[in-house]
Structures are given as structure tokens and as C-alpha cells.
mmCIF entry with sequence, helices, sheets and N, C-alpha, C, O atoms, coordinates in Angstrom:
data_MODEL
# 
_entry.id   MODEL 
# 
_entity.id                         1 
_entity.type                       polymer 
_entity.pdbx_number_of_molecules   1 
# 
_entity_poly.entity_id                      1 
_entity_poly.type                           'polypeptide(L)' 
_entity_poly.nstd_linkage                   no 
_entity_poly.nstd_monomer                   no 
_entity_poly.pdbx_seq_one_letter_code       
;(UNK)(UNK)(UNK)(UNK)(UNK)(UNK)(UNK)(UNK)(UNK)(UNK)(UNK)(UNK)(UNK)(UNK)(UNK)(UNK)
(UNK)(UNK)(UNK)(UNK)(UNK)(UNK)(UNK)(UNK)(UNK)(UNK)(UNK)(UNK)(UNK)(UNK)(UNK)(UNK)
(UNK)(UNK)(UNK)(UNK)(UNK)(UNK)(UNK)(UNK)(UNK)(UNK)(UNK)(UNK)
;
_entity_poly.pdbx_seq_one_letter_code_can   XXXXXXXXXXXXXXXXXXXXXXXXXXXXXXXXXXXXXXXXXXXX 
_entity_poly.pdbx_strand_id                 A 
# 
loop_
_entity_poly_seq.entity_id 
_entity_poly_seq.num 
_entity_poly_seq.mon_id 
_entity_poly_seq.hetero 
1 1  UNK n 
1 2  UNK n 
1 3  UNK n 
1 4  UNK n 
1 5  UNK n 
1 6  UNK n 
1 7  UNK n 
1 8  UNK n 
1 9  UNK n 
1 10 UNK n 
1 11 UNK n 
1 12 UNK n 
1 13 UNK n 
1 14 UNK n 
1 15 UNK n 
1 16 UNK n 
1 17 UNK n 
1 18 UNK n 
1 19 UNK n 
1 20 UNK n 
1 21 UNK n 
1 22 UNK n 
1 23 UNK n 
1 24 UNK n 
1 25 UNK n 
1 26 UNK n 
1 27 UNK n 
1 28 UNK n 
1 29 UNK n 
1 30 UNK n 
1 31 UNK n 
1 32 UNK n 
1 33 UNK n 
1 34 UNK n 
1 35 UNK n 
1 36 UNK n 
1 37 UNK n 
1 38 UNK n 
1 39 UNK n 
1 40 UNK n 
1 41 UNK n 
1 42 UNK n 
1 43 UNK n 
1 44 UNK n 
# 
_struct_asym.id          A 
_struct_asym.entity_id   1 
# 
loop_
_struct_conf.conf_type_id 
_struct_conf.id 
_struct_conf.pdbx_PDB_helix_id 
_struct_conf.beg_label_comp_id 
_struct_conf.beg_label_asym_id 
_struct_conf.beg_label_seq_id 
_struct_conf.pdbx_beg_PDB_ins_code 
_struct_conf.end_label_comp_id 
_struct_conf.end_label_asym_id 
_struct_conf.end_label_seq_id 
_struct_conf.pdbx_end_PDB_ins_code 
_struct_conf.beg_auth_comp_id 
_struct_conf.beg_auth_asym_id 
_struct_conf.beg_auth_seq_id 
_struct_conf.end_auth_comp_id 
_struct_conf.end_auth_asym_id 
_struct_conf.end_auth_seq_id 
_struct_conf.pdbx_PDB_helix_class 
_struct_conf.details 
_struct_conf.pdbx_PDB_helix_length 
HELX_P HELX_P1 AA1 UNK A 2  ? UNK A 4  ? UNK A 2  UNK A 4  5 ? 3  
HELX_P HELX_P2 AA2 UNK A 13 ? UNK A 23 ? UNK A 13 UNK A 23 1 ? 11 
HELX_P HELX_P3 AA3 UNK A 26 ? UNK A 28 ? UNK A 26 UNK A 28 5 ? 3  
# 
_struct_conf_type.id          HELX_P 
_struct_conf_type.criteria    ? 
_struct_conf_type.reference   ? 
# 
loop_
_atom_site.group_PDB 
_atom_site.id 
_atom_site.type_symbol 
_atom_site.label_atom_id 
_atom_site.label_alt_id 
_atom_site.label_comp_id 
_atom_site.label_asym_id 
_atom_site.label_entity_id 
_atom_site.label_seq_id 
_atom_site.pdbx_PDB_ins_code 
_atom_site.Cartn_x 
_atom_site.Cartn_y 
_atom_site.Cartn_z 
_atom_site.occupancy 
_atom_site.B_iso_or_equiv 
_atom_site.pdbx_formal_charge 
_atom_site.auth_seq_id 
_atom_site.auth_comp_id 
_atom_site.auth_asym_id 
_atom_site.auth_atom_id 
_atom_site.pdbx_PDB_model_num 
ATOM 1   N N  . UNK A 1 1  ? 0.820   -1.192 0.000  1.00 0.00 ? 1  UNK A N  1 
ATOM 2   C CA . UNK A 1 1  ? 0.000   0.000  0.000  1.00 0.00 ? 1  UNK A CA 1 
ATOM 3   C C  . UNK A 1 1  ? 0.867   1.260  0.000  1.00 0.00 ? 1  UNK A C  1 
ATOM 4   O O  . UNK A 1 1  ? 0.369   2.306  -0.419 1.00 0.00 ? 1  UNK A O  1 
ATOM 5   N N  . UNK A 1 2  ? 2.288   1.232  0.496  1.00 0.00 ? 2  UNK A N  1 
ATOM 6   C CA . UNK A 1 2  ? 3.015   2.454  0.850  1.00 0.00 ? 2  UNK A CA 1 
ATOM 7   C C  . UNK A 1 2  ? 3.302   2.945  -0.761 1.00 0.00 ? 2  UNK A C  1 
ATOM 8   O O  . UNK A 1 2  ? 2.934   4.066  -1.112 1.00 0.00 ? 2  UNK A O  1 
ATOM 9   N N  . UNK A 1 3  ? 3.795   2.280  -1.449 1.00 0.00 ? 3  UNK A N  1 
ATOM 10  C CA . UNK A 1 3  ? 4.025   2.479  -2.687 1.00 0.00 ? 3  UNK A CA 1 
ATOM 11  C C  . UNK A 1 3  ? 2.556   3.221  -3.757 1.00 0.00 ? 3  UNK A C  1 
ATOM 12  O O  . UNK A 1 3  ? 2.614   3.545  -4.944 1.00 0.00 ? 3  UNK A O  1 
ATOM 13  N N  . UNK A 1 4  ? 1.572   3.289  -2.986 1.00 0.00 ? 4  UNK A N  1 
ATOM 14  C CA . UNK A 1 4  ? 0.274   3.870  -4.056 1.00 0.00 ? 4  UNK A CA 1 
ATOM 15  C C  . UNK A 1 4  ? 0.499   4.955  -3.709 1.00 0.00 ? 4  UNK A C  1 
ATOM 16  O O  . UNK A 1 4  ? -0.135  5.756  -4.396 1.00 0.00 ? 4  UNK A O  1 
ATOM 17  N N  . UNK A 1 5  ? 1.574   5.778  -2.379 1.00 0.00 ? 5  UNK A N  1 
ATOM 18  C CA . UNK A 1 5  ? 1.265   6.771  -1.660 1.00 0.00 ? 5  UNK A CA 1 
ATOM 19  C C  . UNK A 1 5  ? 2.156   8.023  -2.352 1.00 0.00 ? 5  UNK A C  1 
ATOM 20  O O  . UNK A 1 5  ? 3.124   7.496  -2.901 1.00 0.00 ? 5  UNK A O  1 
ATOM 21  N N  . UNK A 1 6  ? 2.180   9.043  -2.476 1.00 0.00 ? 6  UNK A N  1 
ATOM 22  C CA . UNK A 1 6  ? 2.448   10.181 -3.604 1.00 0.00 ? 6  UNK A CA 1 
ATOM 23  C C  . UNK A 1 6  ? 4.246   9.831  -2.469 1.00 0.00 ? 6  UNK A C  1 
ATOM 24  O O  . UNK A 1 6  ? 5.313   9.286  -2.748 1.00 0.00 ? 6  UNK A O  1 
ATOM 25  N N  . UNK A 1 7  ? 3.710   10.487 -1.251 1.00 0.00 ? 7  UNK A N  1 
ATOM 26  C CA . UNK A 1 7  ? 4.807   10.534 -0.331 1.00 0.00 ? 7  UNK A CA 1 
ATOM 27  C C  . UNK A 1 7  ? 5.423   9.545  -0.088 1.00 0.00 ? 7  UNK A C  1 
ATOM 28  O O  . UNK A 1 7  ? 6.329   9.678  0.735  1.00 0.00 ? 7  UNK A O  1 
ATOM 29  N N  . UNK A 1 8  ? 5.187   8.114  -0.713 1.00 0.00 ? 8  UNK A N  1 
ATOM 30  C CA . UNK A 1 8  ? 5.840   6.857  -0.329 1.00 0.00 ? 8  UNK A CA 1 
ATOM 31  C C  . UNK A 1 8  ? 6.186   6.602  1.166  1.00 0.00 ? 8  UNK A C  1 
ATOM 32  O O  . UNK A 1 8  ? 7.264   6.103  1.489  1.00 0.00 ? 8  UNK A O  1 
ATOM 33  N N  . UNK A 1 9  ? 5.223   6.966  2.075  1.00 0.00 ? 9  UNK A N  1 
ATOM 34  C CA . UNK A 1 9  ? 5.486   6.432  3.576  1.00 0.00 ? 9  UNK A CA 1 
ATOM 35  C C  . UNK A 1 9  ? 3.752   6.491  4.317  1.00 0.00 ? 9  UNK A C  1 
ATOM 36  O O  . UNK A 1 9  ? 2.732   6.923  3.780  1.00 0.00 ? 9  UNK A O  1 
ATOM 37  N N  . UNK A 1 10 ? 3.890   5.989  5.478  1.00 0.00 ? 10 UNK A N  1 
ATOM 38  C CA . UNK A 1 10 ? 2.629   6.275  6.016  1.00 0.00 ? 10 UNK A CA 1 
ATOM 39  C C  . UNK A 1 10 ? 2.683   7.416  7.048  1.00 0.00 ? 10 UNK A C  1 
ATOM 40  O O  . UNK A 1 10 ? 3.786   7.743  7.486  1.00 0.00 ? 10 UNK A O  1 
ATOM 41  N N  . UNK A 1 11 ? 1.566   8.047  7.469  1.00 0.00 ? 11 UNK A N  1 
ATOM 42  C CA . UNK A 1 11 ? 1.411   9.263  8.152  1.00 0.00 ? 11 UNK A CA 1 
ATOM 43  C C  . UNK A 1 11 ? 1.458   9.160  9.438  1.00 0.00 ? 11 UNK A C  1 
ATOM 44  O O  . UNK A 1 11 ? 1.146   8.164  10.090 1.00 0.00 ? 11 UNK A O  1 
ATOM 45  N N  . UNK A 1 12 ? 1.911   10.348 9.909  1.00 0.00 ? 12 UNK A N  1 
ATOM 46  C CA . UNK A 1 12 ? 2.021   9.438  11.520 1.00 0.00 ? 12 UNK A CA 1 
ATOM 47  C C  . UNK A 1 12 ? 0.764   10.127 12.175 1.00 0.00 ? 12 UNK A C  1 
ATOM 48  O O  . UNK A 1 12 ? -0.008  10.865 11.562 1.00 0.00 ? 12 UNK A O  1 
ATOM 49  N N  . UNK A 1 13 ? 0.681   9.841  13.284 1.00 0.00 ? 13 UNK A N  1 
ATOM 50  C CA . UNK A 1 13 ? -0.656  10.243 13.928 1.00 0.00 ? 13 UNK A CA 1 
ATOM 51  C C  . UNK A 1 13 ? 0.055   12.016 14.317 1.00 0.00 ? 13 UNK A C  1 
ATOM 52  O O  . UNK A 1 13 ? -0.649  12.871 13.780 1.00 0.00 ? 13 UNK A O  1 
ATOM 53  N N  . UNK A 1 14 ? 0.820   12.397 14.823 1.00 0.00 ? 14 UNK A N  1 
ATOM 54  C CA . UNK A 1 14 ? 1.375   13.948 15.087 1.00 0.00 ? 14 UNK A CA 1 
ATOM 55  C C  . UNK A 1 14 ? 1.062   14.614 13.582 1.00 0.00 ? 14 UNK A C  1 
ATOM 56  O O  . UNK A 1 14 ? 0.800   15.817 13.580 1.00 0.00 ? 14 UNK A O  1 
ATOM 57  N N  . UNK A 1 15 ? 1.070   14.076 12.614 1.00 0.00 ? 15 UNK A N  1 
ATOM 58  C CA . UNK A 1 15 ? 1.307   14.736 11.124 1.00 0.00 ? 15 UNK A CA 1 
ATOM 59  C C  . UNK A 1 15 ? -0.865  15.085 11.062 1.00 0.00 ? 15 UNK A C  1 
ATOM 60  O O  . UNK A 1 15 ? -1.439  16.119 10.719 1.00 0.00 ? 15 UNK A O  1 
ATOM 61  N N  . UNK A 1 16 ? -1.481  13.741 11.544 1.00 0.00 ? 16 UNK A N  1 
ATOM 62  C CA . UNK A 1 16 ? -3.001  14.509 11.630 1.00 0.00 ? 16 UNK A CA 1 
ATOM 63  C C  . UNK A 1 16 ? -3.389  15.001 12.472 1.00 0.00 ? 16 UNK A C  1 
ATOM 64  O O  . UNK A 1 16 ? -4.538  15.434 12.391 1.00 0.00 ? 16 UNK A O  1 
ATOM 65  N N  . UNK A 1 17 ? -2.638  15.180 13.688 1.00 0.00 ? 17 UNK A N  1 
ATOM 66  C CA . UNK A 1 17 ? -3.047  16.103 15.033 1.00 0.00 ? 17 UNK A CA 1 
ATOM 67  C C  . UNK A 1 17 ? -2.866  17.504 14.477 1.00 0.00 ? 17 UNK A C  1 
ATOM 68  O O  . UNK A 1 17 ? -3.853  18.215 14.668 1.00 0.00 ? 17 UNK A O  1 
ATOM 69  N N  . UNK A 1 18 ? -1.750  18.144 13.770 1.00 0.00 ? 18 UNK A N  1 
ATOM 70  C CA . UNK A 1 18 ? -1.641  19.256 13.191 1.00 0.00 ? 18 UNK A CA 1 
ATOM 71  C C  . UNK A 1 18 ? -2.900  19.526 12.304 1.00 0.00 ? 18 UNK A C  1 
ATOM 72  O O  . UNK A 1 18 ? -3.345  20.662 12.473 1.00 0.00 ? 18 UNK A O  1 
ATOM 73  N N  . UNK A 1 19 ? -3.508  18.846 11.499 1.00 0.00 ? 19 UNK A N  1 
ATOM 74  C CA . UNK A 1 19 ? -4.334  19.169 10.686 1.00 0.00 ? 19 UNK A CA 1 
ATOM 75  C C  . UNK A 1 19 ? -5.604  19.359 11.653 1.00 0.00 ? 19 UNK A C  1 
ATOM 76  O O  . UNK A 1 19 ? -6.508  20.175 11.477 1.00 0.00 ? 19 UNK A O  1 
ATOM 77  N N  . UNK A 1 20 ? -5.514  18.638 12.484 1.00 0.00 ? 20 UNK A N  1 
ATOM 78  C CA . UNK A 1 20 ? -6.950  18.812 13.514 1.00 0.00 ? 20 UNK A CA 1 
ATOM 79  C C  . UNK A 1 20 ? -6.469  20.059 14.332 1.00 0.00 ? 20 UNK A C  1 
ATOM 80  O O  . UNK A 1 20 ? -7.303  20.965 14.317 1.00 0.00 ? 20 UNK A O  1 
ATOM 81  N N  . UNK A 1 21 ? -5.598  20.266 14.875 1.00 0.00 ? 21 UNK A N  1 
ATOM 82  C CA . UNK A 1 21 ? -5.324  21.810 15.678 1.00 0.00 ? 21 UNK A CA 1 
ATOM 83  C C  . UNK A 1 21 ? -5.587  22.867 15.158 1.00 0.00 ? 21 UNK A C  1 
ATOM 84  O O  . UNK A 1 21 ? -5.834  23.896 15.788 1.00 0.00 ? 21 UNK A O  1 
ATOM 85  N N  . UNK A 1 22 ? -5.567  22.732 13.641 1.00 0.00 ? 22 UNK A N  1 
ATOM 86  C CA . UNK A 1 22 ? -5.608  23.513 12.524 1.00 0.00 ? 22 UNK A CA 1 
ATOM 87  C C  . UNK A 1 22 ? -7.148  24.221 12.404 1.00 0.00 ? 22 UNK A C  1 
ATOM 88  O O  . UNK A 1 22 ? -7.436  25.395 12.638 1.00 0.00 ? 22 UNK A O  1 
ATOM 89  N N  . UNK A 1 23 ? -7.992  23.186 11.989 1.00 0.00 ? 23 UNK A N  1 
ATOM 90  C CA . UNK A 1 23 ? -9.339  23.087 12.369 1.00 0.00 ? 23 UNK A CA 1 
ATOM 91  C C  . UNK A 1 23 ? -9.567  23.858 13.222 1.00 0.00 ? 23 UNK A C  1 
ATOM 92  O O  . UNK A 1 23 ? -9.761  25.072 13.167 1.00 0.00 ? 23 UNK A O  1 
ATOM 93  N N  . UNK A 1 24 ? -9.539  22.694 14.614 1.00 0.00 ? 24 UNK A N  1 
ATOM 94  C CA . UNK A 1 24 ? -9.993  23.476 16.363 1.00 0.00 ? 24 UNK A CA 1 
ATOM 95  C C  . UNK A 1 24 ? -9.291  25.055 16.438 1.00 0.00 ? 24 UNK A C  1 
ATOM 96  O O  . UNK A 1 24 ? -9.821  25.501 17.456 1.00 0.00 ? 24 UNK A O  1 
ATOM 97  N N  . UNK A 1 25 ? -8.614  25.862 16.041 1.00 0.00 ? 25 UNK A N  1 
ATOM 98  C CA . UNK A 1 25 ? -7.748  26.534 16.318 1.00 0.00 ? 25 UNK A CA 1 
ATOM 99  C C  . UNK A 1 25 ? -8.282  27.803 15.834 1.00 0.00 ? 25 UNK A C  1 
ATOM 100 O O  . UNK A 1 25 ? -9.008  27.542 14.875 1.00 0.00 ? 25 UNK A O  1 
ATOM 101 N N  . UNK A 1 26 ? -8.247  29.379 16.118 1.00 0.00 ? 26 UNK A N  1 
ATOM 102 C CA . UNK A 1 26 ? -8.808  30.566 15.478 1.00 0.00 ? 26 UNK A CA 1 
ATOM 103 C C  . UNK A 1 26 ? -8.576  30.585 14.265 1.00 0.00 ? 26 UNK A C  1 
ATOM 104 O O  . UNK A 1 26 ? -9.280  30.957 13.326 1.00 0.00 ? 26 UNK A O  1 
ATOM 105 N N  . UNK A 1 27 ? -7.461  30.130 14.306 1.00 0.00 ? 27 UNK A N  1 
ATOM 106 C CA . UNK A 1 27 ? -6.804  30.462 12.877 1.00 0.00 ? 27 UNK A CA 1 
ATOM 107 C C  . UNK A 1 27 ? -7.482  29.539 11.601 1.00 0.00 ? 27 UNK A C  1 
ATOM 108 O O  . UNK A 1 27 ? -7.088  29.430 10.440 1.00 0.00 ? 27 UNK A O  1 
ATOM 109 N N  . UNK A 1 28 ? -8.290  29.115 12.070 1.00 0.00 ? 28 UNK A N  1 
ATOM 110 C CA . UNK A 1 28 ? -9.305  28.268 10.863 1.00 0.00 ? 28 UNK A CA 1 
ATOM 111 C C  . UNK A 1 28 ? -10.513 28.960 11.023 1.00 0.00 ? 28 UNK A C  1 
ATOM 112 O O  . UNK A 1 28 ? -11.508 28.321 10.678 1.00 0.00 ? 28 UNK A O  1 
ATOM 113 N N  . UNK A 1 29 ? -10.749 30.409 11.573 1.00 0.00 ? 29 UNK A N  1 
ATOM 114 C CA . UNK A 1 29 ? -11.775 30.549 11.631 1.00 0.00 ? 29 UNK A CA 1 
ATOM 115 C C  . UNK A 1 29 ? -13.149 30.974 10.744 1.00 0.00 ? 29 UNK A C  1 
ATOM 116 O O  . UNK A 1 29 ? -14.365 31.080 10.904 1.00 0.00 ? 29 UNK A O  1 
ATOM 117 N N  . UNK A 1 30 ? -11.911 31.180 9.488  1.00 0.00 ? 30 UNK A N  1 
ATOM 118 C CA . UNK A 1 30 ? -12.579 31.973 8.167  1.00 0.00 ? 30 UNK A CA 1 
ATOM 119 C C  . UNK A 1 30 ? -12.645 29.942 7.400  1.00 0.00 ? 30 UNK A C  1 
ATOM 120 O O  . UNK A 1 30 ? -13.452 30.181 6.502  1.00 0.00 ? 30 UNK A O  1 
ATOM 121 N N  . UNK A 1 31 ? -12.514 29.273 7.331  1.00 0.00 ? 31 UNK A N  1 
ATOM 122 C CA . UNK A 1 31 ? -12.431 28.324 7.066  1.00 0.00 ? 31 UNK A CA 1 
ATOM 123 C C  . UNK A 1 31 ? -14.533 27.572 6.976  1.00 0.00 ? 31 UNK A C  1 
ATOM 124 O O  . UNK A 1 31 ? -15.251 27.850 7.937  1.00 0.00 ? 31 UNK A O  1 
ATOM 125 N N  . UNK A 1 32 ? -14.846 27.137 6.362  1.00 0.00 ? 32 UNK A N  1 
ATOM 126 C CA . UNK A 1 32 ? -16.016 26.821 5.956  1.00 0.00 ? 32 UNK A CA 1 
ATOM 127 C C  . UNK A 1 32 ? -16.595 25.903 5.111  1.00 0.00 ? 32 UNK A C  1 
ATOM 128 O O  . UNK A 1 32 ? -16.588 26.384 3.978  1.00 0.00 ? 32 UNK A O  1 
ATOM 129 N N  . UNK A 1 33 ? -17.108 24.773 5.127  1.00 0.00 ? 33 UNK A N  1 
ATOM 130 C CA . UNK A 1 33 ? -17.459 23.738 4.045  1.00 0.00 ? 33 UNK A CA 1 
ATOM 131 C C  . UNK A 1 33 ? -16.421 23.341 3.660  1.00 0.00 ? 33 UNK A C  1 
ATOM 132 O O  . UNK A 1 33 ? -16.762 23.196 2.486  1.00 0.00 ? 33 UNK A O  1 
ATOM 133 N N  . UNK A 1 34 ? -15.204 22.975 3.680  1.00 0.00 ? 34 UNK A N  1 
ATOM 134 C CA . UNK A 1 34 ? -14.154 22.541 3.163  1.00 0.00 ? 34 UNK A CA 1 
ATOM 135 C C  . UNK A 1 34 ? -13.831 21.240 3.631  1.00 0.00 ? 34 UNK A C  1 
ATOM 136 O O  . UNK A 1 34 ? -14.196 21.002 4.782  1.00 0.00 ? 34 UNK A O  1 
ATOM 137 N N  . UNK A 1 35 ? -13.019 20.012 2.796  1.00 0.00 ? 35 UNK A N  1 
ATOM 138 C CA . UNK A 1 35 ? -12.853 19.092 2.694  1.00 0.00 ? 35 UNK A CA 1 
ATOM 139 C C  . UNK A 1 35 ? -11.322 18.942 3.134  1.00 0.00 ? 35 UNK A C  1 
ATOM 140 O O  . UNK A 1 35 ? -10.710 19.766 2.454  1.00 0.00 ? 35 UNK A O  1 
ATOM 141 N N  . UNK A 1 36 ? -10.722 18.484 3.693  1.00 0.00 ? 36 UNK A N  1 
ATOM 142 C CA . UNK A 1 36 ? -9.182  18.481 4.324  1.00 0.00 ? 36 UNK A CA 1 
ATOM 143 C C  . UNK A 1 36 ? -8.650  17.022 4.411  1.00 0.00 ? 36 UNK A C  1 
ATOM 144 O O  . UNK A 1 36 ? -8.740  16.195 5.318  1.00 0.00 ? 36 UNK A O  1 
ATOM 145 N N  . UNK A 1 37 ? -7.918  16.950 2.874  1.00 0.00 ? 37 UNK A N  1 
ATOM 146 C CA . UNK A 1 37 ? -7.683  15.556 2.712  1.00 0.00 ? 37 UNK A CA 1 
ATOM 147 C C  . UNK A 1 37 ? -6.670  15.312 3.121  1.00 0.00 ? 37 UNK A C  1 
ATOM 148 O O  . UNK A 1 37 ? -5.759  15.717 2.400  1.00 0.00 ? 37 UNK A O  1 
ATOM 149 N N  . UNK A 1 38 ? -6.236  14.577 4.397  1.00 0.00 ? 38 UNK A N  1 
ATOM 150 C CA . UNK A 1 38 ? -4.955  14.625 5.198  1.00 0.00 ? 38 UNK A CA 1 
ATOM 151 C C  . UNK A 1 38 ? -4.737  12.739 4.516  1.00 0.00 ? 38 UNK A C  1 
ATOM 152 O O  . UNK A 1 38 ? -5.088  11.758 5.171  1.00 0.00 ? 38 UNK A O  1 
ATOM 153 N N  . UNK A 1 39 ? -4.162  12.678 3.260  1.00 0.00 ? 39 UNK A N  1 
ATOM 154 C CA . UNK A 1 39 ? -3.866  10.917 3.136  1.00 0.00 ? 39 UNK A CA 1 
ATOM 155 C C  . UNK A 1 39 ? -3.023  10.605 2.453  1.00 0.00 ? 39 UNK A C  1 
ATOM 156 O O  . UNK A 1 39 ? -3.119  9.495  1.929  1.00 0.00 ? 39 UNK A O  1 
ATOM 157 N N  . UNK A 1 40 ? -1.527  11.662 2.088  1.00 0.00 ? 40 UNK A N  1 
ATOM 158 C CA . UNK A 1 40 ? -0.470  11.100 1.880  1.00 0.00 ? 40 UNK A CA 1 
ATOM 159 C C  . UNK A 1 40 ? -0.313  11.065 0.461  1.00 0.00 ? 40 UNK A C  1 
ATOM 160 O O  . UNK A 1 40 ? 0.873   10.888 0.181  1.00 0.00 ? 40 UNK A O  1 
ATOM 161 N N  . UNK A 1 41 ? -1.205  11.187 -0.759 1.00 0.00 ? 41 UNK A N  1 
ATOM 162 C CA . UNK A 1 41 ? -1.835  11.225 -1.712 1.00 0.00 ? 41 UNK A CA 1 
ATOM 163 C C  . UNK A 1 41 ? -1.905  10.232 -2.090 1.00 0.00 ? 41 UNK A C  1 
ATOM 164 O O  . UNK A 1 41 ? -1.267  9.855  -3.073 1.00 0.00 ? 41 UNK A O  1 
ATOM 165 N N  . UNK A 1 42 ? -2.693  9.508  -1.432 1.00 0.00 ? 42 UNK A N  1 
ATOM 166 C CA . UNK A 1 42 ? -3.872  8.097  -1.961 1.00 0.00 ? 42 UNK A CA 1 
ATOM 167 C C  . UNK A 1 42 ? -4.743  8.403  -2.626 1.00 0.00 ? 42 UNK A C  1 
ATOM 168 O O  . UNK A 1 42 ? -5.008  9.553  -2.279 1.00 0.00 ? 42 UNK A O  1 
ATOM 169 N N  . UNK A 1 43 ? -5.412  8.106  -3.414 1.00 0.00 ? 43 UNK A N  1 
ATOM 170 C CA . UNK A 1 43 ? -6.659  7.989  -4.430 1.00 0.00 ? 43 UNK A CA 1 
ATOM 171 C C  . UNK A 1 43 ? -6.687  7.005  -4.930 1.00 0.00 ? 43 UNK A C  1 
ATOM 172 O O  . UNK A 1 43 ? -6.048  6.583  -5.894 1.00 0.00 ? 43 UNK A O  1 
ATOM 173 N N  . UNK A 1 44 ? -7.841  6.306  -3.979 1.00 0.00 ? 44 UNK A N  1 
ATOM 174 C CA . UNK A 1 44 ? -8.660  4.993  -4.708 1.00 0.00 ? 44 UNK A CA 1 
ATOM 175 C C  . UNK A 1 44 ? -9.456  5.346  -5.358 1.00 0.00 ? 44 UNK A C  1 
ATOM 176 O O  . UNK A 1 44 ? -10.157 4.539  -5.970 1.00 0.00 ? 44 UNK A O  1 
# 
């Protein structure tokens, strides 16, 4: 599976805590309906 991945590795869990702090955080506050594809660039 690592090899379908753009980045050729898997993600670590700290690499999607950032994307979720991101979110929870003011600084996403203009942020709205948006899709936040945190997956390494997989596409099944």
C-alpha cells in the first residue's frame, strides 16, 4: 500500500493532530465547508 502513496510512507498520527489543531484553532476561523484531505496522496 506504501508504494500507491504520492509521499511513499505512512502518516504518523502527530502529522493529523496538526491538521486537527488547525481546524480546532482561530486560525481556521474563516475556514467553511471545506474538505481536508490529510492521506499522503492516496486515491482509490
Amino acid at each position: 500500500m506504501v508504494s500507491s502513496l504520492s509521499l511513499q510512507r505512512m502518516g504518523h498520527p502527530d502529522e493529523i493532530a496538526l491538521a486537527i489543531t488547525f481546524l480546532a484553532s482561530p486560525a481556521a476561523s474563516y475556514v467553511t465547508g471545506a474538505v481536508l484531505d490529510a492521506h499522503g496522496g492516496y486515491n482509490a
